[in-house]
C-alpha positions as CSV (number, residue, x, y, z in Angstrom):
1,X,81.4,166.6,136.5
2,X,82.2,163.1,137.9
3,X,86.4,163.2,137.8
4,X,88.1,160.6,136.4
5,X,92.1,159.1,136.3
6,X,93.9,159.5,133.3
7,X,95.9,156.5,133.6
8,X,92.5,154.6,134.2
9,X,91.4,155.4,130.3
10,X,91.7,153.8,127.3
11,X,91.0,156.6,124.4
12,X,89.2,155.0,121.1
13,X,88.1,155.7,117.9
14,X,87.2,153.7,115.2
15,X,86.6,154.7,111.1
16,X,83.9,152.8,108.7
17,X,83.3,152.7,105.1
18,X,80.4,151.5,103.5
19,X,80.5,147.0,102.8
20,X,80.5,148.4,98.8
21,X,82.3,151.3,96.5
22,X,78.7,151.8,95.4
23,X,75.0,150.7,95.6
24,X,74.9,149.0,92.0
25,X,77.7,146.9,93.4
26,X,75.1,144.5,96.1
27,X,73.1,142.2,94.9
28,X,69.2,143.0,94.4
29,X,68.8,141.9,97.9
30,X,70.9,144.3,99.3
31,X,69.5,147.1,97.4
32,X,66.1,146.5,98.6
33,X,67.0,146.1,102.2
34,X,68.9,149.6,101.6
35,X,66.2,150.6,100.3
36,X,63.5,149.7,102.9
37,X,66.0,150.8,105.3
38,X,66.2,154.7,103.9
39,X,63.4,155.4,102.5
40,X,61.9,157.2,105.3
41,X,64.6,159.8,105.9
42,X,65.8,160.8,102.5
43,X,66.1,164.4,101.4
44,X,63.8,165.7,99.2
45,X,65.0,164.6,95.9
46,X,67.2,162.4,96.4
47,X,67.2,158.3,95.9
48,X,68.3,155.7,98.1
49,X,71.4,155.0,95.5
50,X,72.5,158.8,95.4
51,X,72.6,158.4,99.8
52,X,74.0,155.1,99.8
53,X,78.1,157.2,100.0
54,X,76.4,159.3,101.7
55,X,75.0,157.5,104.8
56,X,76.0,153.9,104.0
57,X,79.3,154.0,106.2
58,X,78.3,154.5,109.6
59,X,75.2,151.7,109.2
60,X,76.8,148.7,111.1
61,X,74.4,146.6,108.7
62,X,76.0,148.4,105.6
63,X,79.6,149.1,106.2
64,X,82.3,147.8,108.0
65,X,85.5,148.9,110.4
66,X,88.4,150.0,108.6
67,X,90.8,151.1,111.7
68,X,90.4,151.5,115.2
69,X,92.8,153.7,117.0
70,X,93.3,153.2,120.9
71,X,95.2,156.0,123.7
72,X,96.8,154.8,127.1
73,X,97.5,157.0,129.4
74,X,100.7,156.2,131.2
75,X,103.1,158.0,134.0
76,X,106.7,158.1,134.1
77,X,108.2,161.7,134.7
78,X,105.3,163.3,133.0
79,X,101.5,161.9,131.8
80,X,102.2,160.3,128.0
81,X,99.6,158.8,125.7
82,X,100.8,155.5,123.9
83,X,99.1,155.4,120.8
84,X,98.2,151.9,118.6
85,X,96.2,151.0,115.2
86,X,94.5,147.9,113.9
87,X,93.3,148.4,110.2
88,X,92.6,146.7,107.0
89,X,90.7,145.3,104.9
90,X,90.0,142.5,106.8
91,X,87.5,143.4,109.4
92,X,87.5,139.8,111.1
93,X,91.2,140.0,111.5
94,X,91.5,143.7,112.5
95,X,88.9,142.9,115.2
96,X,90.5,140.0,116.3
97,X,93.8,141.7,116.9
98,X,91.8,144.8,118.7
99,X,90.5,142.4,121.4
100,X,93.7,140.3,121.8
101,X,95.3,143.7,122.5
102,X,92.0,144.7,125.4
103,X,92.6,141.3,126.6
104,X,96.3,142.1,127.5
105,X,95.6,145.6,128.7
106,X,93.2,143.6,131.0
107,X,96.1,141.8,132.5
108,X,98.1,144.8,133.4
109,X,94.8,147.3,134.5
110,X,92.4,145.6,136.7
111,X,90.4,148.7,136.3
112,X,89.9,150.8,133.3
113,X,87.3,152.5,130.9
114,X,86.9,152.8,127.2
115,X,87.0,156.9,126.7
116,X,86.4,159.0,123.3
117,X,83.5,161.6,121.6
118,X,80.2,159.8,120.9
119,X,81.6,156.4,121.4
120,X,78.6,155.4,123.4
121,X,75.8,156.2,120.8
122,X,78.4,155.3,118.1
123,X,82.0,153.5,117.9
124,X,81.0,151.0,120.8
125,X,77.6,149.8,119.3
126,X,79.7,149.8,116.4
127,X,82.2,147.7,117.0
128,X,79.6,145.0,119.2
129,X,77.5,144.6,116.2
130,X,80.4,144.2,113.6
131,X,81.7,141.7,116.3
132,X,78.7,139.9,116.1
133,X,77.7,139.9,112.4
134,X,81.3,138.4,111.8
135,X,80.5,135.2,114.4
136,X,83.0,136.7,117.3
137,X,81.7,136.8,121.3
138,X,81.2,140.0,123.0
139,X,83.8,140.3,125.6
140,X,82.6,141.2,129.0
141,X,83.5,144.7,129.3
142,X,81.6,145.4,126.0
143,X,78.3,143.5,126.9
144,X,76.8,146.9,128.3
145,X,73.4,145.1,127.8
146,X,74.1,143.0,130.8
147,X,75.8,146.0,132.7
148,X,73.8,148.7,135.3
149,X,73.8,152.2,134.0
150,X,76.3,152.4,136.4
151,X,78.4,149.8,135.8
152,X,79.1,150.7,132.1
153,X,83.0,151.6,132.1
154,X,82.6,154.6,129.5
155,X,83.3,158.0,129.5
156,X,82.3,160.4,126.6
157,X,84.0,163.8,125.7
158,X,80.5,164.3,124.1
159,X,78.2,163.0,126.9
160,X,79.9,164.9,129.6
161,X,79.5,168.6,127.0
162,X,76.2,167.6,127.3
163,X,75.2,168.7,131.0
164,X,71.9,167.1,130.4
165,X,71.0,169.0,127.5
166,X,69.8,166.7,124.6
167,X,68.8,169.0,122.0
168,X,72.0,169.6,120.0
169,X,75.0,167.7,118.3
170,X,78.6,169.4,119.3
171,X,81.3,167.7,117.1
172,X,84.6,166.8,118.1
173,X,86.2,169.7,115.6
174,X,83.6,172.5,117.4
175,X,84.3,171.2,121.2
176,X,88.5,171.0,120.5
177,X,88.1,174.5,119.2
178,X,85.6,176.2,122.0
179,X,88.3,174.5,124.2
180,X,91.4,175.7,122.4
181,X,92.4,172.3,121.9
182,X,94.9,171.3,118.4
183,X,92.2,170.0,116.3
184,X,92.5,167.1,114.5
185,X,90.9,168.3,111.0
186,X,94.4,169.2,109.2
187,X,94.1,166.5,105.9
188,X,90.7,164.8,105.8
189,X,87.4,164.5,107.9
190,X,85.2,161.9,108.0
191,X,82.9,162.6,105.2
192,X,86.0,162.0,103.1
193,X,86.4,158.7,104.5
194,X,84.7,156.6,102.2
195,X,86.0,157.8,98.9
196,X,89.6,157.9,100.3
197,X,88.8,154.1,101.2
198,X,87.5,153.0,98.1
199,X,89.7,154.7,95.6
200,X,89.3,152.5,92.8
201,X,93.3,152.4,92.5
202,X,94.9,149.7,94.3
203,X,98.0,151.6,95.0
204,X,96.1,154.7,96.1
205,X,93.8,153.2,98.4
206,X,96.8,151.7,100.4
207,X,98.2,155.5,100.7
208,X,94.6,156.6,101.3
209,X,94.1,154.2,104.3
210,X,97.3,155.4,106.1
211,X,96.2,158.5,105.4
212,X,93.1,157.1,107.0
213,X,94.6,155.7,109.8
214,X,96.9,158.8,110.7
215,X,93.8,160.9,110.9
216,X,91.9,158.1,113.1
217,X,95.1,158.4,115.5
218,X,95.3,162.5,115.4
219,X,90.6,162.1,117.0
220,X,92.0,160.2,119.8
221,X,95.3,162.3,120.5
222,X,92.4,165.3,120.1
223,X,90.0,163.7,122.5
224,X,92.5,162.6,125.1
225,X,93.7,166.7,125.6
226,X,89.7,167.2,125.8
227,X,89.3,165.1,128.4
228,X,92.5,166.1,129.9
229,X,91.0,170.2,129.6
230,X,87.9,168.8,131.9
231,X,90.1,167.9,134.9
232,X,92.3,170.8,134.1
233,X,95.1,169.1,133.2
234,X,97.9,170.5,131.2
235,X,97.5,169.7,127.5
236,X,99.7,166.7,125.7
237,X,102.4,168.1,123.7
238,X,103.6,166.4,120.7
239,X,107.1,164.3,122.5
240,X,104.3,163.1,125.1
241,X,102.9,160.8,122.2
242,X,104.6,157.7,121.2
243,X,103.4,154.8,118.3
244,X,103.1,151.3,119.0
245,X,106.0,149.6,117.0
246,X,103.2,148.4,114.3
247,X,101.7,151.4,113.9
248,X,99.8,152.0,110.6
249,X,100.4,147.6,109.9
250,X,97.7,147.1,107.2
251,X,96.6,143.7,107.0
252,X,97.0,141.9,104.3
253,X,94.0,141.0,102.2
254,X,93.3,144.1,99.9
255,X,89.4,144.4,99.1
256,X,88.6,144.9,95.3
């Protein structure tokens, strides 16, 4: 196992919800590229509207980013993690702040990597198509198309389990738990996500996406003592972890 610098990562997750509250809410269009897009891997007896809650949410095409939580490693007496949000409703602004943030973490680490579980197969791909359905550049350091293998600045929790084998799926929950690690599974998980997010009361779905957010925060704080376990590091405890000063900020425009 290739070993890696704390202080050198920057820990990430993200959270989606489908673009709708429900298929009968897009257009005909919509529902037929859903459609044409499902059709070959539904259950038995099931119907592309019934999966839409289901499987909409983590389709770049058909959802959208709600938060994206970010971990830095820093060194003062002890290793810390300094954690900070961007969510919303506003995808286009929540982005916007997310790479204004990289950009200044560029200026003070000429060297660093994105780290977190499955963020190469899913929250990076992610968060480069959203970028680019909503008319924004790729940056650089996420144009992996135009990187080496070995120049990608990534490293996965869930890659690294992996050891080459390709056959199974190890969540986040299962890995912090074979490696004794505090899970982050104490309110919601992410099948809840989507329903939280589009609570059809106004006032609820505010509390739901802090609630939202707060769980986003607890993956990364999760993933960073995972990777910390690799290197056999001692784990975070809780007054290692601070909050950016806008922590849980939701922006402003509220989706109907």
């Amino acid at each position: 196992m290739r070993n890696f610098n704390p202080e050198g990562l920057l820990v990430i997750d993200i959270e989606t919800a489908s673009s709708f509250p429900a298929y009968r809410d897009m257009d005909e269009h919509w529902q037929k590229l859903w459609d044409d897009k499902v059709f070959r891997t539904l259950p038995e007896g099931t119907g592309s509207e019934a999966f839409y809650p289901a499987r909409a949410g983590v389709m770049a095409e058909f959802a959208k980013i709600i938060c994206i939580s970010i971990g830095i490693f820093h060194r003062e007496e002890k290793l810390e993690l300094k954690l900070q949000s961007f969510c919303g409703h506003d995808e286009k602004e929540l982005l916007t702040e997310f790479l204004d943030a990289l950009q200044q973490i560029s200026v003070t680490r000429k060297r660093w990597s994105f780290a977190g579980h499955n963020i190469k197969e899913f929250d990076i791909p992610f968060i480069c198509r959203r970028l680019i359905i909503n008319g924004m550049a790729l940056p650089a350091y996420l144009d992996f198309q135009q990187m080496k293998p070995w120049e990608t600045n990534i490293v996965d929790s869930f890659q690294y389990w992996r050891f080459g084998d390709y056959k199974n799926y190890t969540s986040l929950n299962l890995l912090a738990g074979a490696l004794q690690v505090p899970s982050s599974k104490d309110d919601i998980d992410g099948s809840m996500v989507g329903g939280l997010y589009w609570e059809p009361d106004l006032q609820k779905r505010e509390s739901n996406l802090k609630r939202i957010v707060t769980y986003c925060e607890k993956d990364v704080v999760t993933t960073a003592n995972i990777l910390l376990r690799f290197i056999q590091q001692p784990l975070l405890n809780p007054s290692d972890i601070t909050f950016n000063s806008q922590r849980n900020k939701i922006n402003s425009q509220v989706s109907t």
